[in-house]
MIDODREN-842943 format. One record per atom (N, C-alpha, C): x negated, y negated, z negated; atom name; residue in one letter. Coordinates in steps of 0.05 Angstrom, whole numbers, plus 32768, in hexadecimal, padded with zeros to 4 digits. Example, Ala and Ser with C-alpha at 12.3 -4.5 7.8 and 13.67 -1.06 7.14 Angstrom:
BEGIN
[r [7EF8; 8072; 7F64]; 'N'; 'A']
[r [7F0A; 805A; 7F64]; 'CA'; 'A']
[r [7EF8; 8042; 7F64]; 'C'; 'A']
[r [7EFF; 802D; 7F72]; 'N'; 'S']
[r [7EEF; 8015; 7F71]; 'CA'; 'S']
[r [7EFE; 7FFF; 7F63]; 'C'; 'S']
This chain:
BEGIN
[r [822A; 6EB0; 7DC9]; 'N'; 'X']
[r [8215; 6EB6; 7DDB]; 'CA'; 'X']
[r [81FA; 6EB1; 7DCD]; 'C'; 'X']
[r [81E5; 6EC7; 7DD6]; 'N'; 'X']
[r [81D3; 6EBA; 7DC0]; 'CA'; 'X']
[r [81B7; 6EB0; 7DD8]; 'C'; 'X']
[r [81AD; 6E9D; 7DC3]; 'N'; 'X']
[r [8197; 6E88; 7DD6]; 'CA'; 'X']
[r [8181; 6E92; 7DCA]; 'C'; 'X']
[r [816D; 6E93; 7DDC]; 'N'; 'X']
[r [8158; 6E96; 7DD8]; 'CA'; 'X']
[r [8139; 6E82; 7DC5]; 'C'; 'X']
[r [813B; 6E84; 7DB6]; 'N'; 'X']
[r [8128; 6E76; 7DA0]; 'CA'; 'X']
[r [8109; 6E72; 7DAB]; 'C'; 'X']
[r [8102; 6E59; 7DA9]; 'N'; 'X']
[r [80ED; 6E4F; 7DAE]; 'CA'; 'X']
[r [80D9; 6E5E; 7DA1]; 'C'; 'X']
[r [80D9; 6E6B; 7D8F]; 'N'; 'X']
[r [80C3; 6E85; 7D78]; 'CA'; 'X']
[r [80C3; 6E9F; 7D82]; 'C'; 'X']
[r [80CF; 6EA3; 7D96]; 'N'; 'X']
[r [80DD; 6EC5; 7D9B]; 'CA'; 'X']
[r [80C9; 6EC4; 7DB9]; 'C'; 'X']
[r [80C2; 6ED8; 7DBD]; 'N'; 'X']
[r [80AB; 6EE3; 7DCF]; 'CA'; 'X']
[r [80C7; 6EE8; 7DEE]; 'C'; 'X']
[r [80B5; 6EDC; 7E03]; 'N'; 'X']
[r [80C8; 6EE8; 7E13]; 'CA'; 'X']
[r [80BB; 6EF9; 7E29]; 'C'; 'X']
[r [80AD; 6EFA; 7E22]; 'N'; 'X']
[r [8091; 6F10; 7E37]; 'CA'; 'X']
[r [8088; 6F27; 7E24]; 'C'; 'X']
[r [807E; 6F34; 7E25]; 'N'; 'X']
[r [806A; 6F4C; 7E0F]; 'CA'; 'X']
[r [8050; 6F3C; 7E16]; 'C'; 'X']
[r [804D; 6F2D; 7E25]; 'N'; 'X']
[r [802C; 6F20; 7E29]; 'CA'; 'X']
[r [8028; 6F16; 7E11]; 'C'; 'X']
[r [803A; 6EFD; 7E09]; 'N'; 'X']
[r [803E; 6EED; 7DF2]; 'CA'; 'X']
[r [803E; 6F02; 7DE2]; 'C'; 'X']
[r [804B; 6F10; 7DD6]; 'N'; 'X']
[r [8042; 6F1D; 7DB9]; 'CA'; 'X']
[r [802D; 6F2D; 7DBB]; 'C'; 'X']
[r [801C; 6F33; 7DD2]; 'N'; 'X']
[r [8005; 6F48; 7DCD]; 'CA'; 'X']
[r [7FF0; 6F2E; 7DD0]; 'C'; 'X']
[r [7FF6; 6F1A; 7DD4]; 'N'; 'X']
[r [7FD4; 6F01; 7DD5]; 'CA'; 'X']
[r [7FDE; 6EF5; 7DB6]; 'C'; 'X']
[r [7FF1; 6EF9; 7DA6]; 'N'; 'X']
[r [7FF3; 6EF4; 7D8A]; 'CA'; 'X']
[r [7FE4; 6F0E; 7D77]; 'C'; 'X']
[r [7FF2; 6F29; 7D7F]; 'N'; 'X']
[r [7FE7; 6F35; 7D77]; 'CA'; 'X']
[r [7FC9; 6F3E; 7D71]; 'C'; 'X']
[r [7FC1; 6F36; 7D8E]; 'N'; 'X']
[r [7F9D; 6F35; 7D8C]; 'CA'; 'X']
[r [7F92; 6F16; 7D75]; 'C'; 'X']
[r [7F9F; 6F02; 7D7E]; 'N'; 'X']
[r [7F98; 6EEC; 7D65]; 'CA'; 'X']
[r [7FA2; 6EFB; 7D4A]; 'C'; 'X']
[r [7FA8; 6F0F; 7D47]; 'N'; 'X']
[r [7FAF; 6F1A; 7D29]; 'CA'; 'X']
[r [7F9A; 6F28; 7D27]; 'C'; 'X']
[r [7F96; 6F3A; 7D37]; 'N'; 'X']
[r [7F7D; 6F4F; 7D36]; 'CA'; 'X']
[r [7F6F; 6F40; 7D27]; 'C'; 'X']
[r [7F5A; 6F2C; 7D3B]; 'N'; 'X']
[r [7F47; 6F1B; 7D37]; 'CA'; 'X']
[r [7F42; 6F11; 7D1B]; 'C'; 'X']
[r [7F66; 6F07; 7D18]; 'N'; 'X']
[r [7F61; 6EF8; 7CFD]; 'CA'; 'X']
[r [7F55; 6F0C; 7CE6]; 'C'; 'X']
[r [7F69; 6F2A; 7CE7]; 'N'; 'X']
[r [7F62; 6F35; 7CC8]; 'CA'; 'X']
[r [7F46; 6F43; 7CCF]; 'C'; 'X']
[r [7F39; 6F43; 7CEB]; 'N'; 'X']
[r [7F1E; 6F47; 7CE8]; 'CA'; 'X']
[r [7F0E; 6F3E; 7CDF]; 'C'; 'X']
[r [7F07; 6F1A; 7CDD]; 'N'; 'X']
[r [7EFC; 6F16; 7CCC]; 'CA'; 'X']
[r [7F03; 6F08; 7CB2]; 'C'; 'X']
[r [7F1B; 6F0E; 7CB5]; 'N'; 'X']
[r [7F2B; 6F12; 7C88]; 'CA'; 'X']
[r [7F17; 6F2B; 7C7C]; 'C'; 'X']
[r [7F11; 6F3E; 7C8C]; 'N'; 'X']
[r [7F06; 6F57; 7C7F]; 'CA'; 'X']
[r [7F19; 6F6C; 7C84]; 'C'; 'X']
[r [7F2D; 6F65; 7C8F]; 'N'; 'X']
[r [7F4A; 6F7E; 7C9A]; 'CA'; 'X']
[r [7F40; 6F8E; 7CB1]; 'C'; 'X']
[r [7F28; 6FA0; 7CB1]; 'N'; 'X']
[r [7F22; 6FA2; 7CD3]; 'CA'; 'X']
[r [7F2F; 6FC1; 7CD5]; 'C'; 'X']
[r [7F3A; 6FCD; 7CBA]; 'N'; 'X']
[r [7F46; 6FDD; 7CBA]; 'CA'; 'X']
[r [7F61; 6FE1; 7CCD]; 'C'; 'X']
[r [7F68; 6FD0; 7CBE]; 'N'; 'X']
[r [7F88; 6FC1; 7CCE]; 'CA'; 'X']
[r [7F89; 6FC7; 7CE0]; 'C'; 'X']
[r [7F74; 6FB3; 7CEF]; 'N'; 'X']
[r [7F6D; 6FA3; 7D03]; 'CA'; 'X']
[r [7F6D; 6FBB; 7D1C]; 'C'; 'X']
[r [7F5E; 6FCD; 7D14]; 'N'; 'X']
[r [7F59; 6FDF; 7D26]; 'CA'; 'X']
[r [7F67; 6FF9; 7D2C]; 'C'; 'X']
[r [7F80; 6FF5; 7D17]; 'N'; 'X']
[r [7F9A; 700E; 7D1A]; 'CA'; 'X']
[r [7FAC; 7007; 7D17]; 'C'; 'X']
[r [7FB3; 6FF9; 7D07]; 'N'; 'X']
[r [7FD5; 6FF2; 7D07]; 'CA'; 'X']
[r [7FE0; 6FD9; 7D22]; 'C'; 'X']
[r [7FC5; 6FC3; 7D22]; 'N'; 'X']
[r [7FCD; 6FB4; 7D39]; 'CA'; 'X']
[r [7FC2; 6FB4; 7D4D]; 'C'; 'X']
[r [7FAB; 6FC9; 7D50]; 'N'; 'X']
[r [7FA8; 6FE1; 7D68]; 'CA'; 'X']
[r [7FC5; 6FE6; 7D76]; 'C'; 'X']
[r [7FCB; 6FFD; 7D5F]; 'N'; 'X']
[r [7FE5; 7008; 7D71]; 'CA'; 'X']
[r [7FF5; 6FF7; 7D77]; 'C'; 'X']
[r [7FFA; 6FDA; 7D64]; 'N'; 'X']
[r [801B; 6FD4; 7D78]; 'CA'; 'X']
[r [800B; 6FC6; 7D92]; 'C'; 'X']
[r [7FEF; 6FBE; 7D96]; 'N'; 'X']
[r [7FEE; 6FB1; 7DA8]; 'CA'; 'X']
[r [7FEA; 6FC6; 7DBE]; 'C'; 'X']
[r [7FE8; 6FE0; 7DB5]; 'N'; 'X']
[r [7FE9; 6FF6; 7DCD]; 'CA'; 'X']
[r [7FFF; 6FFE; 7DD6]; 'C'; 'X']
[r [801A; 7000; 7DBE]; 'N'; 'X']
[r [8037; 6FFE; 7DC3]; 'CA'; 'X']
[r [8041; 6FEF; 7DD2]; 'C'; 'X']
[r [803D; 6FD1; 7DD3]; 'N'; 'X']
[r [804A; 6FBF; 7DE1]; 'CA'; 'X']
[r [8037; 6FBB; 7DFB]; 'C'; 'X']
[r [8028; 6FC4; 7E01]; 'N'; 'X']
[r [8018; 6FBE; 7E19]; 'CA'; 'X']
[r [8024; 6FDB; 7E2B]; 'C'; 'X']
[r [802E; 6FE7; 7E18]; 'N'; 'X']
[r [8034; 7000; 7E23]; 'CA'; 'X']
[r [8057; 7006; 7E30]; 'C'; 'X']
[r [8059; 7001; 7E22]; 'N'; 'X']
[r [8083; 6FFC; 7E1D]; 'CA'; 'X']
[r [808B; 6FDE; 7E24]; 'C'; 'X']
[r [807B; 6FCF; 7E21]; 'N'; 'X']
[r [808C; 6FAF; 7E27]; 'CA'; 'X']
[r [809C; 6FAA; 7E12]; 'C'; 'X']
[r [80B4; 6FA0; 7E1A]; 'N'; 'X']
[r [80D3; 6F9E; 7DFC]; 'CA'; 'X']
[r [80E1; 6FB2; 7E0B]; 'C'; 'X']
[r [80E3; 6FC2; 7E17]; 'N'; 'X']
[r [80F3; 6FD5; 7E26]; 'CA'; 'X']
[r [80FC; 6FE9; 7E10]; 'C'; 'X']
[r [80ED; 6FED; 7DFD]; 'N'; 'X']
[r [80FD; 7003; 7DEF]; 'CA'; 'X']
[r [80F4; 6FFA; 7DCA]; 'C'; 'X']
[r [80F8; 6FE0; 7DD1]; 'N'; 'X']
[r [80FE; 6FD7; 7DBD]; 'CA'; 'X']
[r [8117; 6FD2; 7DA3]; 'C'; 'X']
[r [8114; 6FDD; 7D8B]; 'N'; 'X']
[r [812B; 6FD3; 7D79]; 'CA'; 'X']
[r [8134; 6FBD; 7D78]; 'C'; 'X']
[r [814D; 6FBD; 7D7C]; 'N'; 'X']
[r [815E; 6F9D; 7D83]; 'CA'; 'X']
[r [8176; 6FAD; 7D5A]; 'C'; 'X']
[r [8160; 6F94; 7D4D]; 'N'; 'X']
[r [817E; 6F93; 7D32]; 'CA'; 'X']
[r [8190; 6F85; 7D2C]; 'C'; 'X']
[r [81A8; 6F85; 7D33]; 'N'; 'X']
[r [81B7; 6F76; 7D2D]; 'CA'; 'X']
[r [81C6; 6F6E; 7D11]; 'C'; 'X']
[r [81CC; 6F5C; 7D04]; 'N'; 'X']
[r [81D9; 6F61; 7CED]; 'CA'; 'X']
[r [81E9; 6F4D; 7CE4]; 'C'; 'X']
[r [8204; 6F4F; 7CD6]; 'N'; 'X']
[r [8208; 6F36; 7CCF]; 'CA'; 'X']
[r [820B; 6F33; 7CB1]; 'C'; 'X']
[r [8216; 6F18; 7CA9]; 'N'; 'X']
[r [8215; 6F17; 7C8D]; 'CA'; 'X']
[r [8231; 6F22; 7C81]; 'C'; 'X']
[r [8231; 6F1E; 7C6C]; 'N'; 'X']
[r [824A; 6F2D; 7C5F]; 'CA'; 'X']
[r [8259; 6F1B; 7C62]; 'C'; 'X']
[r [8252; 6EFB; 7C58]; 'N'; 'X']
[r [826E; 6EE8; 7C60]; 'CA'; 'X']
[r [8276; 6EE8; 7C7B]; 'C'; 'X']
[r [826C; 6EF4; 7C8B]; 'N'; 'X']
[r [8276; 6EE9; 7CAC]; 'CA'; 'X']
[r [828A; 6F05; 7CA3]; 'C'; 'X']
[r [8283; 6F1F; 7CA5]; 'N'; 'X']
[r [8295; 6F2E; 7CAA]; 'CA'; 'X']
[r [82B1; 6F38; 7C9A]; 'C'; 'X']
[r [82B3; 6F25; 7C80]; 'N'; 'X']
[r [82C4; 6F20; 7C71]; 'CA'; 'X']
[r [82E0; 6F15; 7C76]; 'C'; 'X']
């Protein structure tokens, strides 16, 4: 069964008020490029979609399936 990790977002609220502290940050790193398209869109994606149609990857290692 798998448990849910104290690091793992369980809202889209939580990763879009991180995401904006990212914005922020590479804004004034000098990233305002970034800042204003790549973490634009996911914070327009996830404000938009939620985790609803989110990639779930699963994988295991080679020793387990050996």
């Amino acid at each position: 069964m798998l448990k849910e990790e104290k690091i793992s977002y369980k809202f889209p609220a939580e990763l879009i008020k991180d995401l904006y502290l990212l914005q922020q940050g590479l804004i004034v790193y000098g990233a305002s490029e970034i800042a204003y398209s790549d973490v634009k869109d996911a914070i327009r994606i996830v404000n938009t979609f939620g985790f609803h149609l989110a990639k779930l990857d699963v994988r295991q290692t080679v020793t387990i399936t050996r």
